[in-house]
C-alpha positions as CSV (number, residue, x, y, z in Angstrom):
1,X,-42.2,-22.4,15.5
2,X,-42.1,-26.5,15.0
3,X,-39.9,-27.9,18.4
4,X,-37.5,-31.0,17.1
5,X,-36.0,-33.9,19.6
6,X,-32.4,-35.1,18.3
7,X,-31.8,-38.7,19.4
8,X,-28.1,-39.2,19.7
9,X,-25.6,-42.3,20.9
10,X,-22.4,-40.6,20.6
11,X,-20.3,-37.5,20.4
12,X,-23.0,-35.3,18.3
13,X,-21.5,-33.4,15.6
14,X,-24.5,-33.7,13.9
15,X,-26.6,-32.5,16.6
16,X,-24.8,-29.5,17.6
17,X,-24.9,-28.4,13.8
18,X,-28.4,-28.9,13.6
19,X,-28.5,-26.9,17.3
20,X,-26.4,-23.8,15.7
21,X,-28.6,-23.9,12.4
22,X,-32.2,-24.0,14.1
23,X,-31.0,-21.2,16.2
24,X,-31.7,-18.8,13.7
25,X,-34.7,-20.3,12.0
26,X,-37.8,-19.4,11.7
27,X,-38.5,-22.5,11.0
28,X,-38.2,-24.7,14.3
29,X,-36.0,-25.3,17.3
30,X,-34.4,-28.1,18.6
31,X,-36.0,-28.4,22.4
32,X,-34.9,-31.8,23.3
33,X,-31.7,-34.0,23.3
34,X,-32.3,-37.9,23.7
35,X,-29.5,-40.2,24.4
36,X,-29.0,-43.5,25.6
37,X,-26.0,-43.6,26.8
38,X,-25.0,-41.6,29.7
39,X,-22.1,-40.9,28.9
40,X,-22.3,-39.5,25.3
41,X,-20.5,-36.4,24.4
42,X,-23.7,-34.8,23.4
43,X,-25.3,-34.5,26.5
44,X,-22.1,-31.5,26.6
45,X,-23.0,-30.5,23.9
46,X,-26.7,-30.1,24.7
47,X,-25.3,-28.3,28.0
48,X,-23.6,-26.0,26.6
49,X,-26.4,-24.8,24.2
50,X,-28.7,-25.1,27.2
51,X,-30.9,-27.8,25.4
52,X,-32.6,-29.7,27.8
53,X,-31.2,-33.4,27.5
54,X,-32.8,-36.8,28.8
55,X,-30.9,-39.9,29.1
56,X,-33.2,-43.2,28.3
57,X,-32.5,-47.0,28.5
58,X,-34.6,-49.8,26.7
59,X,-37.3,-50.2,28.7
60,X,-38.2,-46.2,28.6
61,X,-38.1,-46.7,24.8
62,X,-39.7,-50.0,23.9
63,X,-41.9,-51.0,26.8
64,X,-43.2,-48.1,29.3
65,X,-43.9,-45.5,26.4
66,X,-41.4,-43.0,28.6
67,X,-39.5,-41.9,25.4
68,X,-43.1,-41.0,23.4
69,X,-44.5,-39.1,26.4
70,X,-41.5,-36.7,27.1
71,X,-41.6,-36.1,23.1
72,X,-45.4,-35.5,23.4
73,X,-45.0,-33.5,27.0
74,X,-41.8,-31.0,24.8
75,X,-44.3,-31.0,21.7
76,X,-42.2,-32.4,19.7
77,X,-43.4,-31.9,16.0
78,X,-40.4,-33.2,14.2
79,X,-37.4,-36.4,15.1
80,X,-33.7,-36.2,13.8
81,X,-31.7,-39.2,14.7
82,X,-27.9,-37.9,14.5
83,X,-25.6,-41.0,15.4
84,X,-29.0,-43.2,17.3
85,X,-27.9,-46.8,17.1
86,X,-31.4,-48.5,18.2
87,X,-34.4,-49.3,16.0
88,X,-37.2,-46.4,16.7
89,X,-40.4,-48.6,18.0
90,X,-43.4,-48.8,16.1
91,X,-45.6,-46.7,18.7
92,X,-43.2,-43.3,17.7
93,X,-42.8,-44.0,14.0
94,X,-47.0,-44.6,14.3
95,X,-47.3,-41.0,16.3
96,X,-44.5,-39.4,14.0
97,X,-45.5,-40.4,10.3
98,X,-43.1,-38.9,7.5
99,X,-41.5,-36.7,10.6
100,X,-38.2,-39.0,11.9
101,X,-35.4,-39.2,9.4
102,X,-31.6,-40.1,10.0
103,X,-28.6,-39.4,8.4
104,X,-26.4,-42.6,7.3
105,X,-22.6,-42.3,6.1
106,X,-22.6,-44.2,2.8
107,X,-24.7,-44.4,-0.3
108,X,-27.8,-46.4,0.5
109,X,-29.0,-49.3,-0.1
110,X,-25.3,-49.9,0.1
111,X,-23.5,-50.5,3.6
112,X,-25.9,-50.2,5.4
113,X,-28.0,-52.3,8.6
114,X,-27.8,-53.5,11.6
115,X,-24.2,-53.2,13.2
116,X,-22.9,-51.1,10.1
117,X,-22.3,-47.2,11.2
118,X,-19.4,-45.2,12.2
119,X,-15.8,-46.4,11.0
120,X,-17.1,-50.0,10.3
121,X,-19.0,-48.3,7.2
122,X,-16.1,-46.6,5.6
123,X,-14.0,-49.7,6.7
124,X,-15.9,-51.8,4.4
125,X,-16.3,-49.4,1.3
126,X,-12.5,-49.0,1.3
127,X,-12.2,-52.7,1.5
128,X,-14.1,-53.1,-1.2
129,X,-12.2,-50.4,-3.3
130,X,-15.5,-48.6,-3.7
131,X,-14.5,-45.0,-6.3
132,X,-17.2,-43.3,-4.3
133,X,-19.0,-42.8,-1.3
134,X,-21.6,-40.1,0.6
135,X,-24.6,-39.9,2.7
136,X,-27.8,-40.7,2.2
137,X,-30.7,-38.7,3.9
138,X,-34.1,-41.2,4.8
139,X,-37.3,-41.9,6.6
140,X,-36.8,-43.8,9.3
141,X,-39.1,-47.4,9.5
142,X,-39.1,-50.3,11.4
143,X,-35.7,-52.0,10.2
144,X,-32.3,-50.4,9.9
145,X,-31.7,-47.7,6.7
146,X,-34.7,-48.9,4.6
147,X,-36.8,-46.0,4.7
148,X,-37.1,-44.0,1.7
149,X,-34.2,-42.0,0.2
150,X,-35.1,-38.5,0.1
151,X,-31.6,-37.2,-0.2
152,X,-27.8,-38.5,-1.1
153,X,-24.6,-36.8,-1.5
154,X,-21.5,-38.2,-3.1
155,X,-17.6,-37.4,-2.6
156,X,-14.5,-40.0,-3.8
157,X,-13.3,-42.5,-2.1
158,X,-9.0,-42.0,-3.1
159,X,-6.7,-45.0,-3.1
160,X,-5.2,-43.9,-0.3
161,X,-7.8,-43.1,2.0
162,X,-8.1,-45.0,5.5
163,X,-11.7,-45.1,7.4
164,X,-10.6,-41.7,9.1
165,X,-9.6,-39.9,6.0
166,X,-13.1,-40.3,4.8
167,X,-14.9,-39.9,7.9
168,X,-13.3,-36.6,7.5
169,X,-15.2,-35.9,4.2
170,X,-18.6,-37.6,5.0
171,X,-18.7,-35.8,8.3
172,X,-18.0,-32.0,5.7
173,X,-21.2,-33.9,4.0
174,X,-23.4,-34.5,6.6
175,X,-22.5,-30.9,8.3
176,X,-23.3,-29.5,5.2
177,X,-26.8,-30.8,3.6
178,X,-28.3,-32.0,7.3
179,X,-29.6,-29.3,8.8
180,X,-31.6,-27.5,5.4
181,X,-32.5,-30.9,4.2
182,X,-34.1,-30.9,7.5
183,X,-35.8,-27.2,7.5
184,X,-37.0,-28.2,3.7
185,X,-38.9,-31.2,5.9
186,X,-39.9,-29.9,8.8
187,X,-42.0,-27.0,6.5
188,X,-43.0,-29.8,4.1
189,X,-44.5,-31.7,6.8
190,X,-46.0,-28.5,8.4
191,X,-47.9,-28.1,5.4
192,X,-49.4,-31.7,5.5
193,X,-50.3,-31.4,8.7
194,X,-52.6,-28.2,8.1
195,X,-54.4,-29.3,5.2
């Protein structure tokens, strides 16, 4: 059984789907929430499925190495980033090869970067009368949504949508694919570890 660490900024829809998924699997668990804001609706969340949570600020995750030894000390096998809005430093994405994705709300390479997540995303692809939108599974690197692309799913974007009407729909999306797109990693990257 493979432990996972969700990092979260926000409310955490994401992560609790990902908690009530994992636990029934065979798979892995998730052990640890990881937030950097105190204040985030996850850390609820994470109470009320008794997940352990930890709050963190920049310098636990950039300069003391605080972050990477509370993943190391929960043996943490496997990172999902559900709503994280900072870059994940080298020195995790170094310990953690292939093993941190994230979730983005629109079809990558497509809206996405720095400062473009949440409502701002579907904001702009209604601005620019886009017919379709989705989400796009990837590896997290060094810069904001360029990792690889390992999975996308696509839904309409209607004329008379607003940034909440298709929040609605990416959210079903994301809710949807996440959590087995995850399992289908998590065993993939189980079996490159024990070659």
């Amino acid at each position: 059984m493979k432990n996972i660490a969700i990092f979260a900024s926000g409310s955490g829809t994401n992560a609790q789907k990902l908690i009530e998924y994992f636990s029934t699997s065979k798979t892995a668990k998730v052990k640890l929430i990881l937030s950097n804001k105190a204040d985030a609706f996850v850390l609820e969340r994470a109470r009320k499925y008794s997940i352990p949570a930890r709050v963190f600020d920049r310098d636990d995750l950039y300069e003391n190495g605080e972050v990477l030894k509370v993943l190391l000390e929960n043996d943490i096998f496997f990172i999902v980033l559900a709503g994280f809005l900072w870059l994940v430093p080298g020195e995790i994405l170094n310990h953690y090869p292939r093993r941190v994705v994230n979730i983005h709300p629109a079809l990558l390479p497509d809206y996405g970067g720095k400062g473009m997540y949440g409502s701002r995303v579907h904001r702009a692809v209604i601005q620019n009368k886009e017919k379709e939108s989705g989400i796009s599974i990837h590896y997290v690197n060094s810069m904001y949504d360029e990792g690889d692309i390992i999975f996308q799913a696509k839904c309409e974007v209607r004329p008379d949508d607003s940034p909440e009407s298709l929040a609605e729909r990416i959210h079903r999306l994301e809710h949807k694919y996440y959590p087995g797109i995850v399992e289908e990693l998590i065993i993939e990257a189980q079996n490159e570890s024990s070659k």
